[in-house]
C-alpha positions as CSV (number, residue, x, y, z in Angstrom):
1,X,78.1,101.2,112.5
2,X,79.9,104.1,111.4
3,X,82.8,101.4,109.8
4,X,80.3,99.9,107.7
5,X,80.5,103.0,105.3
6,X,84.2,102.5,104.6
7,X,83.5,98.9,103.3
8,X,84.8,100.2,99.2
9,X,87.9,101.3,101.3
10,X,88.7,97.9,102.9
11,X,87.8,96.2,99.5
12,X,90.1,98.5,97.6
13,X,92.8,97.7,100.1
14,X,91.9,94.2,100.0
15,X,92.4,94.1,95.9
16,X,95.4,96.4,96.4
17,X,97.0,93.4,98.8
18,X,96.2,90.9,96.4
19,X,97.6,92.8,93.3
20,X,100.4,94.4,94.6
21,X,103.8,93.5,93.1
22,X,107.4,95.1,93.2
23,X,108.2,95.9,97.1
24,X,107.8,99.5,98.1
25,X,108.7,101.5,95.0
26,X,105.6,99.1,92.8
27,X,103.5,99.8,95.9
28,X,103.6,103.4,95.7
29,X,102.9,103.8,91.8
30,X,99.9,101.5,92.8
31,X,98.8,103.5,95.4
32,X,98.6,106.7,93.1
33,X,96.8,104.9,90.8
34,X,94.0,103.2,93.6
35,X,94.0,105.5,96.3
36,X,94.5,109.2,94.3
37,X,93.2,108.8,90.9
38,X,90.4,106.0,91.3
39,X,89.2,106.8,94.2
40,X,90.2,110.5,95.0
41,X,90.8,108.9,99.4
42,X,93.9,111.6,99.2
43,X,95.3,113.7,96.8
44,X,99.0,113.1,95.0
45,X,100.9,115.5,97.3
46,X,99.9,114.1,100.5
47,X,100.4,110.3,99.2
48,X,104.0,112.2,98.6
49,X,104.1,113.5,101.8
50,X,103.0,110.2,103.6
51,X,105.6,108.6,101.3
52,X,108.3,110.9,102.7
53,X,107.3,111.0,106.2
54,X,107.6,107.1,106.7
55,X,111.0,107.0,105.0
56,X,112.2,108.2,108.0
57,X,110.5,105.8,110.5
58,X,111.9,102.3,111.0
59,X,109.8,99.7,109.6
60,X,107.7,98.8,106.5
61,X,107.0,102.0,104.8
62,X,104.5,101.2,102.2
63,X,102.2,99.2,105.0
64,X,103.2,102.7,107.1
65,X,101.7,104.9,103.9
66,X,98.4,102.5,103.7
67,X,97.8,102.8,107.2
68,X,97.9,106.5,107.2
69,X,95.6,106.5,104.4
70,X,93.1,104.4,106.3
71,X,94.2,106.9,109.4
72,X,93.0,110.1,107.5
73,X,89.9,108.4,106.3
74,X,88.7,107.0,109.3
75,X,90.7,107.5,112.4
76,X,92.1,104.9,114.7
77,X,89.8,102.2,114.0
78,X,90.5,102.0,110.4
79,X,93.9,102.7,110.3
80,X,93.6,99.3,112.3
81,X,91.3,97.8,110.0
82,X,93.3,98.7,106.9
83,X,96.7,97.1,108.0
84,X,94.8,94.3,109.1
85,X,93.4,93.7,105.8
86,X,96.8,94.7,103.5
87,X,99.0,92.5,105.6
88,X,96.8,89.2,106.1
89,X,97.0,88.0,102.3
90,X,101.0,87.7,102.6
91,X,101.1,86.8,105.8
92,X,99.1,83.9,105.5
93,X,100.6,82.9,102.1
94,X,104.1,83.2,103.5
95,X,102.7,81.3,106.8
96,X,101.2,78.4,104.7
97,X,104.5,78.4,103.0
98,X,106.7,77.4,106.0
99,X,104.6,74.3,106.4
100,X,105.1,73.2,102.7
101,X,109.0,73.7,103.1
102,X,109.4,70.1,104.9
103,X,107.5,68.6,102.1
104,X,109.9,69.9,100.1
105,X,113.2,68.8,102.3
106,X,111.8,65.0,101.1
107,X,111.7,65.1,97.6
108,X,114.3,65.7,95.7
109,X,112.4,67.0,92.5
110,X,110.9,69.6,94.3
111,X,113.8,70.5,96.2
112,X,115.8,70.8,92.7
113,X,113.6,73.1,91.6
114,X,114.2,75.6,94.4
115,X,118.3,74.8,94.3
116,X,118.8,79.2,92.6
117,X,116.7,80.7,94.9
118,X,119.9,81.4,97.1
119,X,121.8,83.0,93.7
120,X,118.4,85.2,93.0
121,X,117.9,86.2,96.8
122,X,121.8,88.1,96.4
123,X,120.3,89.1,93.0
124,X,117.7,90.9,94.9
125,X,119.5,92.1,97.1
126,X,122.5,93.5,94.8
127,X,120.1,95.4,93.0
128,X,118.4,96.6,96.0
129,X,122.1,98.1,97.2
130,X,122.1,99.8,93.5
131,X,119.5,101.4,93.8
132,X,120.0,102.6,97.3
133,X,123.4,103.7,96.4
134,X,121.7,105.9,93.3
135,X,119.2,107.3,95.9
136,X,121.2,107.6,99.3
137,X,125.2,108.6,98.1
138,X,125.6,111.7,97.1
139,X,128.8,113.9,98.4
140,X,132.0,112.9,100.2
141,X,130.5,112.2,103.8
142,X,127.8,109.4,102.1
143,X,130.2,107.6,100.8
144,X,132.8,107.5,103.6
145,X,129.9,106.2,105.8
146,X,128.9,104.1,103.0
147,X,132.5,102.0,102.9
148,X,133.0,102.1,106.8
149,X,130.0,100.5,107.5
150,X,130.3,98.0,104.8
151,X,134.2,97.2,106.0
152,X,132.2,96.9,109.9
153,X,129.5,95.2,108.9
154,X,131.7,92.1,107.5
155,X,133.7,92.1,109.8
156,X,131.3,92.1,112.4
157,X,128.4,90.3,111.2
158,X,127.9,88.2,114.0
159,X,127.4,90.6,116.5
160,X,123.6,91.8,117.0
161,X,123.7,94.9,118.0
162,X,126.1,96.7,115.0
163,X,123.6,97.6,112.9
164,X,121.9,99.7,115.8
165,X,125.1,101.2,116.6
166,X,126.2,102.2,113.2
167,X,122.7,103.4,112.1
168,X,122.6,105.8,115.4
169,X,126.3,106.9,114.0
170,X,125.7,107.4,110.7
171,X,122.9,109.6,112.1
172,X,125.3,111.6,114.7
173,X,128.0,111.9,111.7
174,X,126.1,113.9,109.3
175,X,124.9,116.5,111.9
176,X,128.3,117.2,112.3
177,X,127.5,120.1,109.8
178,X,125.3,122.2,108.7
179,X,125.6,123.3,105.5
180,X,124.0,120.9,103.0
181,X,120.7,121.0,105.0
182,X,120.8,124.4,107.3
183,X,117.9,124.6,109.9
184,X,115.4,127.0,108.9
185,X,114.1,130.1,111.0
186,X,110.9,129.2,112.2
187,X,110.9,127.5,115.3
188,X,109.6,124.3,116.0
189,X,107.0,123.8,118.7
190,X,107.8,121.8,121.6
191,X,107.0,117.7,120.8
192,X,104.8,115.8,123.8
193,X,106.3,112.1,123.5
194,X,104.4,110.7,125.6
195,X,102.4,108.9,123.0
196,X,105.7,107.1,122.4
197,X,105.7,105.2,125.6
198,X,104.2,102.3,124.4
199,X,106.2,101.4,121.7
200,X,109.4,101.8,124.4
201,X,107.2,99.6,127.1
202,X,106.7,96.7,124.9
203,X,110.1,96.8,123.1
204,X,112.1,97.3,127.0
205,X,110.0,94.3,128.2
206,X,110.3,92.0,125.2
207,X,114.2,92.6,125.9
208,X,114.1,91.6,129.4
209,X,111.9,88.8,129.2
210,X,113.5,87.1,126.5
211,X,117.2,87.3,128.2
212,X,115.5,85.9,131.5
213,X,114.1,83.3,130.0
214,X,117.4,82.4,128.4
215,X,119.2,83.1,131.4
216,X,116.8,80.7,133.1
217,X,116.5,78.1,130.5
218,X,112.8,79.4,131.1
219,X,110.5,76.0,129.4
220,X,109.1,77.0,126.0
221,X,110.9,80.2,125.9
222,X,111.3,80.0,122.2
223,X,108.5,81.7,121.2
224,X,109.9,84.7,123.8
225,X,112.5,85.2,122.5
226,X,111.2,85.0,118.8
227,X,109.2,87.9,119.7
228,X,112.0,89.6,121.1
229,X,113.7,89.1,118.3
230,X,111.7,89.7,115.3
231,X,109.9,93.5,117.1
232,X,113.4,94.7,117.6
233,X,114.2,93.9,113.8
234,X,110.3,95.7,113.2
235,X,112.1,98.7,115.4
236,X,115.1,99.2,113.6
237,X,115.1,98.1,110.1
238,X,115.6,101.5,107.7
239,X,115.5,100.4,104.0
240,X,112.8,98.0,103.6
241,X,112.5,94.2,103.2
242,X,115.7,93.8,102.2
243,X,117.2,95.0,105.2
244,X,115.1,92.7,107.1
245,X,116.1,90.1,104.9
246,X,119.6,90.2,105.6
247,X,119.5,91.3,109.4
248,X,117.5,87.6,109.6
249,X,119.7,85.6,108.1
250,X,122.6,87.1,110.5
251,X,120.2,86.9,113.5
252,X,118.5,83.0,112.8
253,X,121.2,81.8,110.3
254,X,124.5,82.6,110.8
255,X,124.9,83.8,114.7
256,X,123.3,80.5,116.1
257,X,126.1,78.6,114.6
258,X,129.2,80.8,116.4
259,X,130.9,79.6,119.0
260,X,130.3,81.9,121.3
261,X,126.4,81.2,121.0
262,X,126.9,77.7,120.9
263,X,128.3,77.9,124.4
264,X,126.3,80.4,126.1
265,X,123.2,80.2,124.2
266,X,122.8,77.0,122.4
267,X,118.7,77.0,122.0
268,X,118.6,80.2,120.2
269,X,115.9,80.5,117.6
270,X,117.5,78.9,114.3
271,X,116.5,78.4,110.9
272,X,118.0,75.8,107.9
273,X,120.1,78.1,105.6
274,X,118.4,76.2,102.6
275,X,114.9,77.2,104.5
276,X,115.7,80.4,104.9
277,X,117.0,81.4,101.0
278,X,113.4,79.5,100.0
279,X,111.6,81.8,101.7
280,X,113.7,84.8,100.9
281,X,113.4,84.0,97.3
282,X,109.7,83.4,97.2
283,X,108.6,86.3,99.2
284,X,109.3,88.1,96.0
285,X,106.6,86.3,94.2
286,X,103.6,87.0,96.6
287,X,102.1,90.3,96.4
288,X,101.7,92.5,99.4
289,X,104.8,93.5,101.9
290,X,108.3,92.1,102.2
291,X,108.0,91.9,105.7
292,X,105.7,89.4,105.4
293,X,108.3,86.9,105.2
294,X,108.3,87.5,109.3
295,X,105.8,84.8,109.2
296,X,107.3,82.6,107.2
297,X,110.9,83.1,109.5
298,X,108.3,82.4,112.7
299,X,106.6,79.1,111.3
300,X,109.9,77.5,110.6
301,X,111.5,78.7,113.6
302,X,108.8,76.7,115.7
303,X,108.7,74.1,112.9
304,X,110.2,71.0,114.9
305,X,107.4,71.4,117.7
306,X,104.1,70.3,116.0
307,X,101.3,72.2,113.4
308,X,100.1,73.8,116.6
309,X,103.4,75.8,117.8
310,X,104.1,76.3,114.4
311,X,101.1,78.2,113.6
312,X,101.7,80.3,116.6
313,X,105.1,80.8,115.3
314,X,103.9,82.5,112.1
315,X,101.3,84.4,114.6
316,X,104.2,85.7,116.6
317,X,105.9,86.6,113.3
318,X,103.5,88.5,111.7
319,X,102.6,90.9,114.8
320,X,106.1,91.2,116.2
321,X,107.1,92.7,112.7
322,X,103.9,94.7,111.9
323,X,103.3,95.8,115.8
324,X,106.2,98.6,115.8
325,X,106.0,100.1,112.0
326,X,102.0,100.5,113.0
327,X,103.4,102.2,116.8
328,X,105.8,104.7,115.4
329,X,103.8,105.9,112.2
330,X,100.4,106.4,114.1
331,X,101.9,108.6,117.3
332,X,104.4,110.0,115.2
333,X,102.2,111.2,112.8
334,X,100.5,113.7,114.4
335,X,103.5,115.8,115.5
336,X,104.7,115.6,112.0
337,X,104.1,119.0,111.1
338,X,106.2,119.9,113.6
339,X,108.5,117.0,112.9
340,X,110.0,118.0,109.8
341,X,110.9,121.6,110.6
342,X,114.0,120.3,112.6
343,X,116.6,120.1,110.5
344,X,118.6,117.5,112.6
345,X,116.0,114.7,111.1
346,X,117.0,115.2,107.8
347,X,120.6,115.6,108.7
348,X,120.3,112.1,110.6
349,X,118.3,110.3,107.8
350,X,121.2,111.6,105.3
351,X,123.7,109.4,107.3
352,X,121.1,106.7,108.3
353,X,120.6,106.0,104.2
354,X,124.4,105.8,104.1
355,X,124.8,103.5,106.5
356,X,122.0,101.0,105.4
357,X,123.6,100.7,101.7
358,X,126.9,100.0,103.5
359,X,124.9,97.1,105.2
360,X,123.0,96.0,102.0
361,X,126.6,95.7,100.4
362,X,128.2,94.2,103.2
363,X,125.2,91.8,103.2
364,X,125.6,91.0,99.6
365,X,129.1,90.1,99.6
366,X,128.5,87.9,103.2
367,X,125.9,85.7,101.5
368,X,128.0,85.0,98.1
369,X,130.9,83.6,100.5
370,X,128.2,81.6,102.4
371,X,127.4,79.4,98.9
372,X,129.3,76.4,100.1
373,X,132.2,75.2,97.7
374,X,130.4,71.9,97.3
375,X,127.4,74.2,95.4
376,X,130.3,76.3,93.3
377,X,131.8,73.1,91.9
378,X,128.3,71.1,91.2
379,X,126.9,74.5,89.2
380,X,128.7,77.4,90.3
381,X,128.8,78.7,86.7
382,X,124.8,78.4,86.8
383,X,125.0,80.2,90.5
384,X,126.8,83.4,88.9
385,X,124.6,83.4,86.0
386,X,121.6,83.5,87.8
387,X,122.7,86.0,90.1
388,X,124.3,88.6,87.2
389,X,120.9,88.0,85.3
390,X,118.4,88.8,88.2
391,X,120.4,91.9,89.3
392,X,120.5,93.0,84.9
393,X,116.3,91.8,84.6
394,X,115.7,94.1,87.6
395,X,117.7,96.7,86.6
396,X,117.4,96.8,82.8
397,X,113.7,95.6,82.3
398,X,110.2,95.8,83.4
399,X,110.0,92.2,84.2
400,X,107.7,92.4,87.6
401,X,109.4,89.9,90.6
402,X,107.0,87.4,90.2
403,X,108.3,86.1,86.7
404,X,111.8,86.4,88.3
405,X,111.3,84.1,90.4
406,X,109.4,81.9,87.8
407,X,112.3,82.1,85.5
408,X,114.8,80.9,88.7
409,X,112.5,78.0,89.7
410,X,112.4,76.5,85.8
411,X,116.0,76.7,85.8
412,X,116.5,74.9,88.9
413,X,114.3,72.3,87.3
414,X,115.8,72.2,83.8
415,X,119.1,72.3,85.0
């Protein structure tokens, strides 16, 4: 089998997914070190290529780089292979983890020890919003997008389908002009996207089905609509898992408890808020993607239903998320040469960055005013500490995520 001589590959990959730490960035400088200087699968400029080529696609970019690594190698079949093997490590751990959560709900020592996960989680996420701001806001237009969409966003948080709308204007806004990034002379060839069908089918059909079956009250139709759900957040997230992160928790946390849902909707999939901030907290201390926490979100969404729908519920999780990010970067790939010579993508993608460090702020600020009083007054002071010194340990030292979250959980049991 003409696989079997790409077995090193796969067990690079495989030690890659079981060392790497630090979200997309810490995957990267890992890659370089593997992929380009070890092993020589690519050299440094197209890792930076592949890099900048999936910043632009929805999705998980640094499971989008790996899989065009195994693409170049190997074709198809072990561009397949290779996301199979970087994603499964996580994906199981975070899986697993969803089942040890309810052991945790009854006892209270173990539960105490994971009481600053939610403080760290907006730790995370303010310094993820720092650094996109450093990266994505650079002139007048940026930051107008930039506030809009964070006034929007909070006011709006509820409603599903803002962050769509406001990423596709964010896009439109910065085409308005020209100048910072003029289109070049050489003119593109025409793009064939057919290839792109599929991803349209599935994401068209997972729509439909899932609003029959709530329509219908359709039996069992949780695990449609968890599909639905979690491939349309694999569709549209720009920014990484912490993005994802905070579109979940307004998609399984906070909407299924407005009125509105309650009345017309009232089996939407749900998740425990104290659930949810456990496994948005401990996703940093696995290696492999962020996304992986998909899994996790699926297990506990089927949790009250038995071992047996939970399991499918991480099973769902973990494709739904992966299944569009592997879709867009393999048919879009091979047009990419002809891709980037239209301007308008890098105009869009200006405006797209704005808009998700508008939503990463807005997110933020949402999920501080969701800490109930009752957790301000028992150790609010502890709350803002934790959450000031995870954004300053990320920022100001080299402390991987890992002993972050270390730190948190010993805290939570000292104190």
């Amino acid at each position: 089998m003409v696989l079997i001589r790409h077995i090193p590959f796969l067990r690079a990959v495989f030690l890659h997914s079981l060392t790497a730490f630090g979200g997309p960035q810490g995957h990267i400088g890992m890659m370089l070190k593997t992929f380009v200087t070890q092993r020589r699968d690519l050299t440094q400029e197209e890792l930076m290529e592949y890099n900048a080529f999936c910043q632009m696609l929805p999705g998980a970019s640094s499971t989008q780089v790996l899989t065009l690594i195994g693409y170049k190698r190997g074709g198809l079949p072990l561009a397949i292979l290779t996301l199979i093997v970087w994603i499964l490590p996580a994906c199981t751990l975070m899986g697993a983890l969803s089942f040890l959560v309810r052991y945790f709900e009854h006892h209270d020592g173990e539960q105490a020890v994971l009481k600053y996960i939610a403080p760290m989680t907006i730790g995370f996420l303010a310094y993820a919003s720092t650094i996109a701001f450093r990266l994505a806001i650079h002139n007048t237009i940026t930051r107008v997008i930039m506030v809009m969409c964070t006034i929007l966003s909070l006011a709006f948080f509820k409603i599903p389908w803002m962050i769509p709308l406001l990423i596709v204007i964010g896009g439109f806004v910065t085409n308005l002009s020209d100048r910072r990034i003029p289109q070049g002379n050489e003119v593109p060839k025409k793009i064939k996207w057919g290839n792109i069908w599929l991803f349209a089918f599935i994401f068209i059909m997972a729509g439909v089905l899932s609003e029959q079956a709530r329509k219908y009250d359709w039996p069992n139709r949780r695990p449609i609509n968890l599909f639905e759900n979690t491939y349309r957040f694999g569709s549209i997230v720009f920014g990484g898992g912490q993005v994802l992160v905070a579109l979940m928790y307004e998609q399984f946390v906070i909407r299924p408890e407005s009125e509105k849902v309650i009345q017309k909707n009232p089996n939407a999939v749900k998740i425990d808020r104290e659930a949810f901030y456990t496994g948005a907290g401990l996703v940093r201390a696995i290696p492999g993607p962020v996304f992986s926490i998909a899994a996790f979100m699926g297990g506990m969404a089927m949790s009250d239903r038995g071992t047996g729908w939970q399991v499918i519920g991480c099973i769902i999780g973990t494709v739904a998320i992966f299944l569009p990010s592997a879709l867009l970067v393999l048919f879009f790939f091979p047009v990419w040469s002809n891709l980037k010579k239209y301007a308008v993508v890098f105009r869009a993608l200006e405006g797209i960055n704005a808009t998700v460090v508008g939503f990463l702020v807005a997110s933020t600020l949402y999920m501080i005013k969701d800490i109930s009083m009752t957790e301000w007054v028992d150790h609010g002071w502890m709350n803002t500490i934790v959450m000031v010194g995870t954004w300053l340990m990320l920022y100001y030292s080299r402390l991987p995520s890992p002993i972050i979250v270390i730190i948190c959980l010993v805290l939570g049991y000292l104190f």
